[in-house]
C-alpha positions, 0 to 999 in steps of 0.5 A, a space after each residue: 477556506 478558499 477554495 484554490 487552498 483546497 485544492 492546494 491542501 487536497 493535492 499536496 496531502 494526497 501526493 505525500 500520503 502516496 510518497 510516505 506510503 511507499 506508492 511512490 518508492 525512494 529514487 522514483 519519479 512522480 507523473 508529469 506536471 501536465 499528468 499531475 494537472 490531469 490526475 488531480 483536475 487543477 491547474 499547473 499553478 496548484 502543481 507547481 506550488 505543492 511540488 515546490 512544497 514538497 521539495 522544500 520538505 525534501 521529499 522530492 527533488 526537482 531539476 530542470 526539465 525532469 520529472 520530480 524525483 521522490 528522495 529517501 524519506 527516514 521517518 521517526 520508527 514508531 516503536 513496537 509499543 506505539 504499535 501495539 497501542 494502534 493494535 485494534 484499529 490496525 487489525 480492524 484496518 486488516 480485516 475491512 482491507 480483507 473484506 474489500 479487496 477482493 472485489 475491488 481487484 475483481 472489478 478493476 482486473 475485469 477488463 485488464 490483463 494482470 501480465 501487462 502490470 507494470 510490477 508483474 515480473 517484479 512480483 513473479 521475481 520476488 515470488 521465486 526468491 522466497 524474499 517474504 517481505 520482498 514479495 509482499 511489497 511486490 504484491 502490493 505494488 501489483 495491487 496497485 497497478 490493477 487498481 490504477 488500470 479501472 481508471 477510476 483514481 478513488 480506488 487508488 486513494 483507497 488503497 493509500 488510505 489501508 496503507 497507512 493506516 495500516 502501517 503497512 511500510 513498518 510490518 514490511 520494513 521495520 517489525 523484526 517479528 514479520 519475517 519469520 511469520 511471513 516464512 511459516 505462512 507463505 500463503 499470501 503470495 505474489 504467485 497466488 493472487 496472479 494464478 487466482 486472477 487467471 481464472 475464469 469463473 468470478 464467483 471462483 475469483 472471489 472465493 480464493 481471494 477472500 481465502 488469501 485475505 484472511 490469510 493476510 489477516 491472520 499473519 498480521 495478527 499472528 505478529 502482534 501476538 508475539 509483539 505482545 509477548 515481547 513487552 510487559 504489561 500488554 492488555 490483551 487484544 480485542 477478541 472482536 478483531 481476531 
């Protein structure tokens, strides 16, 4: 493959993995054209062929002199048996998700104040209003703004990465088992990641985040136990991922 297409392919993946992932929400807009330029290291002519693309695929819309805007994107629900059929790769999604992110949020918050983040009040808002799935989005946006704020954009295509292979917009947005789970388990909070992170004490830091992780771990877990009660002839999960 050459390699400007490389580039171009690299690019428009990466941007519409962000937008499909929800990073990038319905009614938002993308970064500059310049920025884009920045981000990805290209020129404005690889930019503006995978913007054009992805308008042409209508997941943004373009106007002149604005930046792009990212449009409501329906895709096809998997169902909760194509789910179940992932069960074991998605919960080792969770539980390699678990084991990392406290130290990449450690590393990338060292030098950053979590109040600064650009999703802080949305996440102390949703925190408040007891709205779970509400309050998880919002705590994944505030992940991704203390990844964003280490400067270094692999942490960033990581966390996209856990998104979608864990299909985190369908047990946010779309598996009516989450919301109950999620009320009887509230530990894994906006809240409580904001008060770990105000600590001093690294090896504290780590200590709670890795405690609120397998939290995280378990509810996923939790819901798929009841995925499974709700469809006939499920094999039963692989105890190595519980």
């Amino acid at each position: 493959m050459k390699r400007q297409e490389t580039r171009f392919s690299y690019v428009y993946e990466d941007l519409k993995k962000r937008i499909v992932s929800g990073q990038f929400q319905p009614g938002s807009k993308l970064p500059s054209s310049r920025n884009l330029c920045e981000e990805y290291n290209v020129g404005i002519a690889t930019i503006t062929r995978v913007l054009d693309t992805l308008k042409a695929e209508k997941f943004i819309d373009i106007q002149i002199r604005q930046a792009p805007i990212v449009l409501p994107h329906n895709l096809a629900d998997p169902g909760i048996t194509a789910i179940l059929e992932q069960r074991d790769s998605i919960l080792q999604v969770y539980e390699t998700y678990g084991r990392l992110l406290p130290y990449l949020l450690l590393f990338a918050s060292h030098n950053c104040s979590v109040e600064s983040m650009p999703h802080y009040r949305q996440a102390q808002r949703a925190a408040q209003q007891g709205i779970c799935s509400e309050s998880w989005k919002a705590l994944i946006a505030l992940t991704r703004d203390i990844l964003s704020a280490s400067h270094n954009p692999l942490l960033c295509d990581l966390h996209t990465a856990f998104e979608l292979q864990g299909n985190f917009a369908y047990f946010l947005e779309k598996c009516s088992f989450s919301q109950d789970i999620m009320y009887r388990r509230p530990t894994f909070e906006p809240q409580s990641i904001i008060e770990v992170l105000s600590e001093r004490d690294p090896m504290e830091q780590y200590h709670h985040l890795k405690a609120l992780y397998q939290d995280m771990s378990a509810i996923i877990t939790e819901i798929f136990i009841q995925m499974s009660g709700s469809v006939a002839k499920v094999p039963p999960p692989d105890a190595r991922c519980i």
